[in-house]
C-alpha positions as CSV (number, residue, x, y, z in Angstrom):
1,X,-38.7,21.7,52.3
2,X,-35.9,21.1,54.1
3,X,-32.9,24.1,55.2
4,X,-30.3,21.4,54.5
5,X,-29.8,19.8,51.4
6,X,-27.8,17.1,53.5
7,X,-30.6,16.5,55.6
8,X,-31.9,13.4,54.1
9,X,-28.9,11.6,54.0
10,X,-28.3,12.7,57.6
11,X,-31.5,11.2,58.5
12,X,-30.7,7.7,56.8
13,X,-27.3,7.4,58.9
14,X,-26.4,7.2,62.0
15,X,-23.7,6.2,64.3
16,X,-24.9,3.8,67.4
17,X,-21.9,1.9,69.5
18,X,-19.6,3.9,67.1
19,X,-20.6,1.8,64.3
20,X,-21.8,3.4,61.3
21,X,-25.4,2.6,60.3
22,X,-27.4,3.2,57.1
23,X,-31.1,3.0,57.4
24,X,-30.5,0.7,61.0
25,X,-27.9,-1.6,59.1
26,X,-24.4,-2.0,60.2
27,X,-21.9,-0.2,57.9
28,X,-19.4,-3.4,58.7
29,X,-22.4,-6.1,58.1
30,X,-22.4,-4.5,54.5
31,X,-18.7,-5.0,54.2
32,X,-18.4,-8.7,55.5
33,X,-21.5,-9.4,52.8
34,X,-19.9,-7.2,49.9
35,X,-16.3,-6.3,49.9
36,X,-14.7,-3.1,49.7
37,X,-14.4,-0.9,48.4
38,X,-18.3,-0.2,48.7
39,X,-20.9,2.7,47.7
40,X,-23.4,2.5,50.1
41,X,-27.1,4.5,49.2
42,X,-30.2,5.3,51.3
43,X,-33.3,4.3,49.1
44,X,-35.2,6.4,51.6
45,X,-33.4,9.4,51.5
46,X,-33.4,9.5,47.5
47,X,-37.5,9.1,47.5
48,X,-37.8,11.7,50.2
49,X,-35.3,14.1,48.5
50,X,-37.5,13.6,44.9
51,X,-40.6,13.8,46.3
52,X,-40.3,17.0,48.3
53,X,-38.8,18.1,45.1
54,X,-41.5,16.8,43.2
55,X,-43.7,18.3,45.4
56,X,-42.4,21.8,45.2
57,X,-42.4,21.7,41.0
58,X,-46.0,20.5,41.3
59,X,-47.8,23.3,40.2
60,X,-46.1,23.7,37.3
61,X,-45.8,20.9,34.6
62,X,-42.3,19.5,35.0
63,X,-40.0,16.4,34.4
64,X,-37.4,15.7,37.0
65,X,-34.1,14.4,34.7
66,X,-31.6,13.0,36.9
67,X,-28.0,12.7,35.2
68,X,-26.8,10.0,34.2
69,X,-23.6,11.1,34.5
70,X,-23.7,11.8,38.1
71,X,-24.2,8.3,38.9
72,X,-25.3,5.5,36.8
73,X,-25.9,3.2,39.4
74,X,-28.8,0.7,38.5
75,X,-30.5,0.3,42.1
76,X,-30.1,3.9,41.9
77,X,-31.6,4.8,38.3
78,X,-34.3,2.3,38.7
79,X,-35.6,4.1,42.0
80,X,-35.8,6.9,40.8
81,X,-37.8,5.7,37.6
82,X,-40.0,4.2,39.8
83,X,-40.6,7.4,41.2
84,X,-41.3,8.7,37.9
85,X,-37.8,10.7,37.3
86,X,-36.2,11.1,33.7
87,X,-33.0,11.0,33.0
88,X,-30.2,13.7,31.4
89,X,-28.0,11.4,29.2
90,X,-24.9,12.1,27.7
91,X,-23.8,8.7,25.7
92,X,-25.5,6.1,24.1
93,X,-24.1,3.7,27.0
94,X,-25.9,6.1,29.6
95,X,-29.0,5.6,27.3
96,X,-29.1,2.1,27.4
97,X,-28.6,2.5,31.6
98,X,-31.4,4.5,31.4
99,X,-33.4,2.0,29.6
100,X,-32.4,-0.8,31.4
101,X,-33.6,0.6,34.6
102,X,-36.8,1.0,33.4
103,X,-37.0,5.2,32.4
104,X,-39.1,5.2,29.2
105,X,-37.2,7.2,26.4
106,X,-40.3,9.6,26.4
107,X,-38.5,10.7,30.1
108,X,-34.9,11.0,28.6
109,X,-33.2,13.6,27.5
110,X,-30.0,13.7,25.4
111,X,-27.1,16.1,26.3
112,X,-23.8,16.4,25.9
113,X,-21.1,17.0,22.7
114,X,-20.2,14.8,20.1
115,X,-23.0,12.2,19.8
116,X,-22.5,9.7,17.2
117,X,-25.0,8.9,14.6
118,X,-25.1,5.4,16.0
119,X,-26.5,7.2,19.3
120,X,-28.5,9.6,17.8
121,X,-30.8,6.8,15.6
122,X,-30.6,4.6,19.3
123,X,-32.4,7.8,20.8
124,X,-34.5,8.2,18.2
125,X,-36.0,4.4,18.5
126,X,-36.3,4.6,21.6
127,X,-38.6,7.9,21.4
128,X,-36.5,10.3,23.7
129,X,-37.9,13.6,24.7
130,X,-35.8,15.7,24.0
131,X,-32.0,16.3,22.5
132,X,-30.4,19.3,23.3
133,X,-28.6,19.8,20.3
134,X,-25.4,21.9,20.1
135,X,-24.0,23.0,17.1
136,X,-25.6,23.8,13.6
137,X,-23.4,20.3,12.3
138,X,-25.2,18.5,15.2
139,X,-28.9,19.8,14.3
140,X,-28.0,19.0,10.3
141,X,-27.1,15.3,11.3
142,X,-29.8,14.7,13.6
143,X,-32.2,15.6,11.0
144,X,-31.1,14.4,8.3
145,X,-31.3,10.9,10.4
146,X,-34.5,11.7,11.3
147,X,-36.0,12.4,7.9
148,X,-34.4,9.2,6.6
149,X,-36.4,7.0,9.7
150,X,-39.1,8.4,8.9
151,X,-40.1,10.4,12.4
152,X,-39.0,13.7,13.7
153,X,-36.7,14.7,16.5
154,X,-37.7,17.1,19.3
155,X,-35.4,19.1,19.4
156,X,-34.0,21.8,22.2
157,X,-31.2,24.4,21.3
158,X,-28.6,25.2,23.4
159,X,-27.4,28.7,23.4
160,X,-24.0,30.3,24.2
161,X,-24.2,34.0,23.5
């Protein structure tokens, strides 16, 4: 694994003529094409960052849940799901992002205060892995939502001592 953790975006640009490149394309061709103001991701440098990630977790069982919240960029989201990342969620609008990118629910887990019952039933049909539930209230809802849908919730407490 890399010193850095930098190093894989510092691989994916580079400055040539003292133009500003990202994976060999011209910063300012991006700009005449798309407007500003303008995000700008290397699709190589996410795949080599999760896979020497995913390569260092893999001899243990793992799941690799990126957050939502960080970024909820589609191009984004679904690269990673095609790498076979989850997703950390905090809203029922992230939830249907993750979806829509193509992260099976079984790969999303559910963070995050106040969730509606509205969200909670949306993660539940969508077969989430996990919700990390916090507060007694939140744990009473979410099964008492489950029982009446007739499946159960996998549940994961968060602790504040």
């Amino acid at each position: 694994m890399r010193d850095t953790a930098l190093a894989g975006v510092a691989d994916a640009f580079s400055r040539a003529g003292g133009i500003l490149h990202c994976e060999g394309v011209p910063l300012p061709e991006l700009v005449a094409r798309w407007g500003t103001p303008l995000y700008v991701y290397s699709q190589g440098a996410i795949r080599e960052r999760y896979r020497e990630l995913d390569g260092a977790l893999a001899p243990v069982p793992h799941l690799i849940a990126y957050s939502v919240k960080a970024n909820g960029n589609l191009g984004v989201l679904r690269t990673l799901a095609e790498l076979g990342a989850g997703c950390d969620i905090v809203s029922g609008g992230e939830l249907h992002r993750a979806l829509l990118a193509g992260i099976p629910g079984e790969r999303i887990v559910f963070s995050g205060v106040g969730k509606t019952v509205h969200e909670l039933a949306a993660a539940l049909r969508a077969g989430i892995y996990a919700f990390n539930v916090e507060s007694e209230g939140e744990l009473c809802a979410l099964s008492d939502l489950a029982c009446a849908m007739g499946t159960r919730a996998p549940v994961a407490l968060r602790v504040n001592p």
